[in-house]
C-alpha positions as CSV (number, residue, x, y, z in Angstrom):
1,X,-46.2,157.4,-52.4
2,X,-46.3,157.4,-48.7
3,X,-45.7,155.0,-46.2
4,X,-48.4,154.3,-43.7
5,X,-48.4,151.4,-42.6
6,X,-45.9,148.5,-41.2
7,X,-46.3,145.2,-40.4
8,X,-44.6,143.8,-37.1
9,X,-45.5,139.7,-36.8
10,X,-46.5,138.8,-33.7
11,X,-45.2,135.3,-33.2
12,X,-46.3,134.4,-30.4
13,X,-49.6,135.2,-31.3
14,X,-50.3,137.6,-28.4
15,X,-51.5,140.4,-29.8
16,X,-52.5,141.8,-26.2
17,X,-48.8,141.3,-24.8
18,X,-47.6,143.3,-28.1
19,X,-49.9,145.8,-27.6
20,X,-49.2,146.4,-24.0
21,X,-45.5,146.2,-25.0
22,X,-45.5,148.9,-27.3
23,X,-47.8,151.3,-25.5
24,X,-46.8,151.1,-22.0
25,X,-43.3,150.6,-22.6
26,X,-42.7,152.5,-26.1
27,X,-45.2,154.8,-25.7
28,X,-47.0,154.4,-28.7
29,X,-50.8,154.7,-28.7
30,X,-53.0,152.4,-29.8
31,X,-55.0,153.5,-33.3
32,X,-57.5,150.5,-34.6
33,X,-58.7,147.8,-32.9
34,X,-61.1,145.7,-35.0
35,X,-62.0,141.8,-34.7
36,X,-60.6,140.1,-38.1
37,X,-63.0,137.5,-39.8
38,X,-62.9,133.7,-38.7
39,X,-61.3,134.1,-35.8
40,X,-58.1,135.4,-36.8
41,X,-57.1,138.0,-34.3
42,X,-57.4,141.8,-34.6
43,X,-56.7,144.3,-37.0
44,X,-54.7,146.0,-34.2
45,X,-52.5,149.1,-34.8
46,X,-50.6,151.7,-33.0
47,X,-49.0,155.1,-34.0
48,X,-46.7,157.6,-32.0
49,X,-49.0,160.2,-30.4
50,X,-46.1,162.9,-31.6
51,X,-47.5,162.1,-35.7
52,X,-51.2,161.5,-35.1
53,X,-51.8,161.1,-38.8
54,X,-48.6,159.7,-39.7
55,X,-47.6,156.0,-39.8
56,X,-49.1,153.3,-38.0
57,X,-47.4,149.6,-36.9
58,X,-50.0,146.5,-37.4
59,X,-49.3,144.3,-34.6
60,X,-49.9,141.6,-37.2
61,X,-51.1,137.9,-35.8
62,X,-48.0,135.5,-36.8
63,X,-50.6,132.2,-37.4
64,X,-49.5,128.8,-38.5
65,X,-48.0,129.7,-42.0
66,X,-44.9,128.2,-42.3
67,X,-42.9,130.1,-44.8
68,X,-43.4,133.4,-42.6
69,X,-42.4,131.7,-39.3
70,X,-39.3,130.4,-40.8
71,X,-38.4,133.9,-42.2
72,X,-39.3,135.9,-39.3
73,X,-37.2,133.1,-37.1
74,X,-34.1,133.5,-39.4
75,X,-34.2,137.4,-38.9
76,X,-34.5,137.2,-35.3
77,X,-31.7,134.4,-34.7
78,X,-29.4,136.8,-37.3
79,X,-29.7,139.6,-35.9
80,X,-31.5,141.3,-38.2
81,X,-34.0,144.0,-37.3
82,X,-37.3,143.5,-38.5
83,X,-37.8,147.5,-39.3
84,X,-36.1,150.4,-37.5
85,X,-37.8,153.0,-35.1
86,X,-36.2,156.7,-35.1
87,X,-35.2,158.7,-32.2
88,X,-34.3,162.7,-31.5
89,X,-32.3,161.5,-28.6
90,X,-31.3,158.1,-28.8
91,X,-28.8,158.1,-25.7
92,X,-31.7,159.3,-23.5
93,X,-34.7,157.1,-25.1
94,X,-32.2,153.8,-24.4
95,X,-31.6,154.8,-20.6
96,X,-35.3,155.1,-20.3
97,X,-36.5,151.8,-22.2
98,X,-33.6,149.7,-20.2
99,X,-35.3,151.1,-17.2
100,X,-38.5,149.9,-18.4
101,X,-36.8,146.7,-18.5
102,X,-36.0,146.7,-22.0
103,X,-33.4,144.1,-23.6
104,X,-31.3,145.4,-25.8
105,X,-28.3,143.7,-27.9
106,X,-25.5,146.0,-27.4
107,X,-24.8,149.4,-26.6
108,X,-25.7,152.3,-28.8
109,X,-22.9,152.5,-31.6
110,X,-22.1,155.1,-34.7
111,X,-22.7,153.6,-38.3
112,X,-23.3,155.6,-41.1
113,X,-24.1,158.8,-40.0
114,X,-26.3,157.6,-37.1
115,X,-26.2,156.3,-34.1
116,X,-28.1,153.2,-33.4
117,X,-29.1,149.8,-31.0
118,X,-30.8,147.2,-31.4
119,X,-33.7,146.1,-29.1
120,X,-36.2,143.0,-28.6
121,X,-39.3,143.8,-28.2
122,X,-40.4,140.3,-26.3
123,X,-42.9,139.4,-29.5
124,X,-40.3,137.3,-31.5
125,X,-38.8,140.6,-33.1
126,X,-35.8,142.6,-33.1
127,X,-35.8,146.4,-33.7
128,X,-33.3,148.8,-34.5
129,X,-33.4,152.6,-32.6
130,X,-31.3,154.9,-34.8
131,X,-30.6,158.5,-34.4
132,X,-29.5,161.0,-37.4
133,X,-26.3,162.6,-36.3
């Protein structure tokens, strides 16, 4: 087994602000763009140009079901990251991103071997940076 692709809700329903947010300011590129059937947004993916075949985030339309807004809410008001992103260089990828205007919740901090920070990423989602040290 392999894992290919993640979902990220998008819960504001913008898929265009998400996908501008994690090109232009993450970097990521965007993969699949494809109209989804009775007007439910896009199939919409992007991947890190550094893995061109490897996983791929689905910027995933957040619409009017209930149970999934009230989980996705309860993550975000805990403090729980919705997946985590990994870094070579952590310290230098979080000076960048707060330049880019990025909000994160903290500072970077050791925990189990890794170095880590958690960020929002302005879609109704928090996700954690780490770093293998």
């Amino acid at each position: 087994m392999k894992v290919k692709l993640c979902s990220i809700p998008v819960t504001d329903r913008d898929q265009a602000k998400a996908l501008k947010f994690y090109t232009e300011v993450l970097g990521f590129e965007k993969r699949k763009d494809e109209q989804l059937p009775n007007n439910m947004g896009w199939w919409l993916t992007v991947g890190t140009p550094e893995e061109p075949n490897g996983a791929e985030l689905l910027l995933e339309p957040a619409r009017g079901w209930e149970p999934a807004k009230v989980y996705y809410e309860a993550l975000y008001n805990s403090g729980i990251p919705v997946t985590a992103l990994k870094s070579d260089d952590l310290r230098k990828e979080y000076e960048e991103l707060k330049n880019k205007g990025v909000v994160f919740r903290g500072e970077p901090a050791e925990f189990a071997g890794s170095l880590s920070v958690m960020f929002d990423d302005t879609c109704g989602n928090l996700l954690q940076l780490y770093q293998v040290l």
